[in-house]
N, C-alpha and C positions, 0 to 999 in steps of 0.2 A: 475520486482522482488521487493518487499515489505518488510525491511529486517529490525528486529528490533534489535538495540544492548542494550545491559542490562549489568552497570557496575557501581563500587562503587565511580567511580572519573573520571574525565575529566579535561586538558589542556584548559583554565588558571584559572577554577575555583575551582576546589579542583584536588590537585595532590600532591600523597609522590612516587610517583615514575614512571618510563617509561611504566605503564598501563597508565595513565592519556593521555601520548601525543600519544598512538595510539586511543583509542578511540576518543582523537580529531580529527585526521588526516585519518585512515580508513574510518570512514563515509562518509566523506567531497570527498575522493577519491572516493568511491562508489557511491557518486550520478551524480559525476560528467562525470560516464559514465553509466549513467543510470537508475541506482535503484532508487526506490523511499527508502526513509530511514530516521526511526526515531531512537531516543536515551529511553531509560526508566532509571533515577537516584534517587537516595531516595532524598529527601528534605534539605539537607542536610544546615548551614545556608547559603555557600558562593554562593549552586547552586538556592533556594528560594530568595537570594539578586540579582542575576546577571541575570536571565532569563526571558525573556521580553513576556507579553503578554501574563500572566498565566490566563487559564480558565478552570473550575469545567468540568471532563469529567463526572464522578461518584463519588457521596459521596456513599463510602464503608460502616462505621460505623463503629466498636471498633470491631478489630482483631490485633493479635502476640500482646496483652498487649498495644496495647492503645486504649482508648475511642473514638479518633475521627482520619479516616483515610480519605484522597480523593485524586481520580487523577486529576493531572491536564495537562492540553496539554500546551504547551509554546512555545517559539521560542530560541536558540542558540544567544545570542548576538555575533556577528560579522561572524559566518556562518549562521545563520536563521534556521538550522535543525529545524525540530521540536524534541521540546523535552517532555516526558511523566515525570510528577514529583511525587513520593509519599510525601505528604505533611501527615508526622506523626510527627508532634511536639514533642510526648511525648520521640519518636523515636529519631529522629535524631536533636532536637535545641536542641546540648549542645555544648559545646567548646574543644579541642584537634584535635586531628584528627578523620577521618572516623571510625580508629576501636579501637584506643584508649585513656583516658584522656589526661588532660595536663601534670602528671605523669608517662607517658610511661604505664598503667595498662591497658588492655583489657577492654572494655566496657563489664559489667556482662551479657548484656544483647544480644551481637552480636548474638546469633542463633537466636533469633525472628526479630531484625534490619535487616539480611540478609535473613531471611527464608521469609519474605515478599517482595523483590525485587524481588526473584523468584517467589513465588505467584504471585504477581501483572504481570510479562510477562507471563504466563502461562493461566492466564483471559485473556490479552488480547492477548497470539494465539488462543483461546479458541474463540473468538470472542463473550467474551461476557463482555469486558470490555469497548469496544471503538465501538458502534455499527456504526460509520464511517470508521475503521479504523480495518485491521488486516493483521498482517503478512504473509506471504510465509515461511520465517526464521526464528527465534529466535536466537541471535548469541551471548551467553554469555560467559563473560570475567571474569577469575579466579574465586576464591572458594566462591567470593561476592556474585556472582551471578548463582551461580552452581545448587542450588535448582529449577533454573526454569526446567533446565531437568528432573527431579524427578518428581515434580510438572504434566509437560506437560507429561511423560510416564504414571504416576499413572490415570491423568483422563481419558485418553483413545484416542481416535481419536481427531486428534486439527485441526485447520486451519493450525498449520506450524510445520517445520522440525527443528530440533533442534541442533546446532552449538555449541560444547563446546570449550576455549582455554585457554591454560595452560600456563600462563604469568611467573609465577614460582611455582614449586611444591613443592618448599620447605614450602612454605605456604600455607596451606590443611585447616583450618578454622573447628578446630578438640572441639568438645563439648561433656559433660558428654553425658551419655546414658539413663540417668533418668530424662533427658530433652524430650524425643523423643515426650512427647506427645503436647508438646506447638507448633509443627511441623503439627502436624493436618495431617501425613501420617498413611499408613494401616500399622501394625507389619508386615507384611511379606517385608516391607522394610526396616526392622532393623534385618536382618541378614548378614553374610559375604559376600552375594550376593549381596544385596544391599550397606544400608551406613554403616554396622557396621565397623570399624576397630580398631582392640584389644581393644573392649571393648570402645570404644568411636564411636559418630555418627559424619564422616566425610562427609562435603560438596564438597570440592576438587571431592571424590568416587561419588558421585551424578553425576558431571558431567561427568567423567570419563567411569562410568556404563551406564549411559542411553540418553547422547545427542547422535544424530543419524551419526555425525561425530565430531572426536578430531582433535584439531589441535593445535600445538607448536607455538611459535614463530623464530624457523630456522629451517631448518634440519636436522642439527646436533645436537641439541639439542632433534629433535622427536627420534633420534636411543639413543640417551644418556637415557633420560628418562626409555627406554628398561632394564637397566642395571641397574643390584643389586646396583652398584657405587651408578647413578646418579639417581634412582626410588624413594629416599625417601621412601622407604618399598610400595611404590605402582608399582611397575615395575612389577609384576606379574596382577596386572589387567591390566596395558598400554598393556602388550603383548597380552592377549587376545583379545583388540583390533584388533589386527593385521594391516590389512593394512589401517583400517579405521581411523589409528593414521599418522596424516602426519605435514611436518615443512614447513609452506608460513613463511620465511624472511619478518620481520618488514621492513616496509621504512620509513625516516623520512619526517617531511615537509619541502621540500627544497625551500619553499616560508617565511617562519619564519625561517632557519636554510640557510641563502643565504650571502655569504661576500662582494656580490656586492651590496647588498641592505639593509643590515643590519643597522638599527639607531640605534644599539647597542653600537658598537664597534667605536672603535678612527679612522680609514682612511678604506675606504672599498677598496676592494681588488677583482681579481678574477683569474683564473690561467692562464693570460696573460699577465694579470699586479700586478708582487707579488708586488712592491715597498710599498704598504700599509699594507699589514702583517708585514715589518720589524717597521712602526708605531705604531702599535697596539703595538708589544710586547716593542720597548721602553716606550709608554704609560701605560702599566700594569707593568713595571718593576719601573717606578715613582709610581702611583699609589697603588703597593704594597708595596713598599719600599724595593724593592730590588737594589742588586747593577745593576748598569746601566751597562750593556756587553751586547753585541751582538753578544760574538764568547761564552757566556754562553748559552749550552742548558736547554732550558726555559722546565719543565716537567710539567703537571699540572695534577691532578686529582681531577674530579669531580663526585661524588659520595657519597652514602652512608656510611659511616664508618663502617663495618661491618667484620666480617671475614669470610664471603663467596664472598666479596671483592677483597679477599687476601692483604689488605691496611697491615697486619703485617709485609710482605715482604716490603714494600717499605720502614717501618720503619727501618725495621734490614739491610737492603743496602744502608740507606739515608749517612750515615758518608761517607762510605770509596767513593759514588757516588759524594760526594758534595768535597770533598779533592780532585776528579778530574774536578772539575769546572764547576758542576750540580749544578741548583737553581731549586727549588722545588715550586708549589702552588697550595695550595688543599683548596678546596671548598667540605662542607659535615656536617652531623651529624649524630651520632647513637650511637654504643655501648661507654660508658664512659671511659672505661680503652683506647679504642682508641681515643677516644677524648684528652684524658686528654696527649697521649704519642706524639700526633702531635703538642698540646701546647708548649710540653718541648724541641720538636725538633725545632718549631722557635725559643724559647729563646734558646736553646743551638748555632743557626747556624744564627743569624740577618745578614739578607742584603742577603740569602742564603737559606730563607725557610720563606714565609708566609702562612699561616692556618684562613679560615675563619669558622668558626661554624655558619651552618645554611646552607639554598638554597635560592637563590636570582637571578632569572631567566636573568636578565640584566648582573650580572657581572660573572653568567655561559659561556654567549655569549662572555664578554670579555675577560675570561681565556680562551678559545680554540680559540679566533681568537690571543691572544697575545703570545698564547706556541708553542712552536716548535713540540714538542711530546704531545701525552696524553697518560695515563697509566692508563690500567684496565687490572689488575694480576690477573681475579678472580678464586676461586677456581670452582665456576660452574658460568655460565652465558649465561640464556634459552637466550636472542639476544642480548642484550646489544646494547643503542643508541649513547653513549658517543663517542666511536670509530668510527660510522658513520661521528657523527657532526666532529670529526677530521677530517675524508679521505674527509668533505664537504669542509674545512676549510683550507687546506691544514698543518692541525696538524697530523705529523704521530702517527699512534697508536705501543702502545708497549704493546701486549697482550699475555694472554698463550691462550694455544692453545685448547680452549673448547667450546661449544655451539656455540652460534653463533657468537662469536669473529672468532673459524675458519673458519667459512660459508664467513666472510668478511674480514679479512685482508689476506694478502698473505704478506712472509715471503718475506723479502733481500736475494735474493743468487744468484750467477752467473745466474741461470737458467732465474728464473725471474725477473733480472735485462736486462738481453739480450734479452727477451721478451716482455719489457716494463708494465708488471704485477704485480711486487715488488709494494708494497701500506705501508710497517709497519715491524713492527720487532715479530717475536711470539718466544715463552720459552714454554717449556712443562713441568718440574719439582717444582711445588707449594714450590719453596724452595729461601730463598733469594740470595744464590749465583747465579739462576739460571736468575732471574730477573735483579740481579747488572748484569750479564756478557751483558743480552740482553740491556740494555743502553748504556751499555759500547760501543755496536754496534749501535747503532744507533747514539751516539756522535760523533761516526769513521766516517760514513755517512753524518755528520751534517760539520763536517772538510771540505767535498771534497763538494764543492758548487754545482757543475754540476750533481755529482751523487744525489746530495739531493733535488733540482732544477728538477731533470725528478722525483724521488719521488712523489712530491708534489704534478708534472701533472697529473703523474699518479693517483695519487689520488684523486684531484679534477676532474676528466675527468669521474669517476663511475658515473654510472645512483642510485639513492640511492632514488629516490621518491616513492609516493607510487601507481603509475601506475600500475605498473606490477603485488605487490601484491595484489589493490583491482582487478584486471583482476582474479586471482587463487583465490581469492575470491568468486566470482562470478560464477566461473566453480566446486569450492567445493556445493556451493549454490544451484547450479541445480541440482549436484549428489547425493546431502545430499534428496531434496527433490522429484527427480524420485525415487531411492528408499525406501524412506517412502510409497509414494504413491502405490508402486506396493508389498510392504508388508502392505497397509491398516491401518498404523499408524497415518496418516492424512488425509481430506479429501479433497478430489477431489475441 
């Protein structure tokens, strides 16, 4: 199986979020039981510095607005995938992030930066980009790369089957409509059938409409999507999907995200031998400058600042939690009024609440091996990684109970504590009292050592790598593309 993935970022060379470290980790899983499998990333500058071994597959020429395009074939530095590169300077060498300035402003230009990612996989399912080389698959990742579905329906019979997944839906990758034509599609795919939506041309709806299977990141999050709630005003096209919209659970990499082998972290550890977890967190409780206690439950969240988050609640339950002998550490950046309110809750609480602005991959690793708890209150959350690297780490997670936070922690309760299943604490009400009360329970838990001690086991003892998903992978892969082939959407 021949399986190309197509996406706007990848783990460790450009990433703003938990797309990046599945596209690392998926693939790497997938070859490793057998696919052949490449990558396809725009040029972007950290992925044209870092990727070894770049060679001219095709000079394209001046298309989406710039003068000079080519692909190039490369290699992964430290996994060797190969990787396909669009090298559009005009495109993509500028400085901020993938899809925004250094100003947090949209790149003006994002429909034609992403509207050629897809292009470029759709030549080469086409098989006419890489005359070595073509897919079985096309497996694209969020609304970056959602056009390659459009793309591959519009030209007609391709070499591959076409795999869309919905990383988060709240970001749909939504542009005027008197753009359509720098798009290079036929108008009968700017109506409510295709990409229109109210009046603007949605990428998200591209994938959503015409890759030959959807797939979520959990479960629970594929049925939430269903619902007016959590559809983002697109739940009436998911359900037309029907059953061809389903949730494979992300896994993390438990070879980068490992406490036994971590050169991250200050004493490595594993669930046999916790004696280096209680190191860590006095090591991150000097190193933050917090006060030094051990019978203080250490909370951390690592994360976006955002209010789909829900980081508002932990603000508004931080006093009366920290007056009961909670220390707080959050690693994160994003909206400013959150920023700015976690600044005033360290100087209000010193020794009791540190706050780093930014992501710094090394002293991520050191906050979840040194906290007791991690906390991700969000108000929707399609799988969320953060709560894994806890239950890896022996950090309980303190989550509500949504997407795929419920797909993976399992609440405290007589049932499944006498079960051995109990993993984490969950809250269902998006409200801060509902959040204070759930720490409040897991501090009670953190008191009784034995009971927090099988916790941990329990915890670290989950299979969370990414076997099992690239295996559902792989059986989506084959179904995705028997049925094209017996409706004549690909060729033989």
């Amino acid at each position: 199986m021949r399986v190309l993935h197509v996406a706007a970022e990848v783990f460790p060379l450009v990433k703003t979020g938990g797309l990046a470290d599945v596209v690392a980790a998926l693939p790497v899983a997938l070859a490793e039981q057998g696919a052949e499998v490449r990558l396809l990333l725009p040029g972007l500058p950290a992925v044209m510095e870092s990727v070894q071994g770049a060679q001219v597959v095709i000079d394209i020429g001046a298309c989406f607005g710039a003068l000079r395009v080519r692909l190039l074939l490369a290699r992964m530095p430290g996994t060797k995938l190969p990787v396909y590169v669009i090298d559009a300077p005009y495109l993509y060498k500028r400085g901020g992030s993938p899809y925004q300035d250094s100003l947090g402003e949209e790149w003006p230009d994002n429909l034609q930066r992403f509207a050629l990612l897809g292009w470029v996989a759709a030549h080469l399912a086409a098989d006419d980009a890489d005359p070595r080389w073509a897919p079985d698959v096309v497996h694209a990742h969020d609304w970056h790369a959602a056009m390659a579905c459009a793309y591959m329906a519009e030209h007609g019979p391709t070499q591959a089957a076409s795999v869309f997944t919905v990383h988060n839906l709240a970001y749909q990758g939504l542009f005027p409509m008197q753009d359509w034509s720098l798009l290079g599609v036929a108008t009968r795919l700017l109506s409510p059938s295709g990409l229109e939506y109210h009046g603007q041309l949605s990428f998200m709806k591209a994938g959503l409409k015409f890759a030959d299977r959807v797939t979520t990141v959990s479960p629970n999050y594929a049925r939430e999507i269903a619902t007016h709630e959590f559809g983002c005003g697109l739940d009436g096209v998911v359900r037309e999907r029907g059953d061809q919209v389903i949730g494979i659970l992300n896994g993390i990499d438990d070879a980068v995200w490992n406490p036994a082998t971590d050169p991250a972290i200050a004493q490595r550890y594993d669930a046999e031998r916790m004696e280096g977890k209680l190191e860590c967190k006095r090591a991150l409780q000097v190193e933050l400058g917090l006060d030094e206690d051990d019978r203080a439950l250490l909370v951390t969240v690592v994360s976006r600042l955002t209010s789909q988050k829900g980081l508002d609640l932990v603000l508004a339950a931080m006093p009366e939690l920290i007056s009961a002998g909670v220390q707080f550490a959050v690693q994160g950046n994003g909206e400013p009024a959150l920023e700015a309110a976690f600044r005033m809750a360290q100087q209000a609480h010193p020794g009791r609440v540190h706050v780093h602005m930014g992501y710094d991959e090394a002293r991520a690793h050191r906050l979840v091996a040194g906290a007791d708890a991690i906390a991700v209150p969000s108000r929707f959350e399609p799988c969320g990684l953060t709560q894994m690297y806890g239950l890896r780490y022996g950090t309980l997670p303190i989550v509500r109970r949504v997407g795929g936070l419920a797909d993976t922690v399992v609440d405290v309760d007589p049932g499944s504590l006498a079960s051995g299943r109990a993993t984490g604490f969950v809250f269902d009400l998006a409200v801060p009292s509902a959040f204070e009360r759930c720490v409040r329970r897991a501090q009670a838990s953190f008191e009784n050592k034995a009971q927090w001690r099988a916790l941990t086991h329990n915890a670290m003892s989950l299979s969370l790598g990414w076997a099992g998903p690239a295996q559902a992978y792989l059986d989506l892969y084959a179904a995705a593309r028997g049925d094209a082939l017996a409706a004549g959407s690909v060729r033989a």
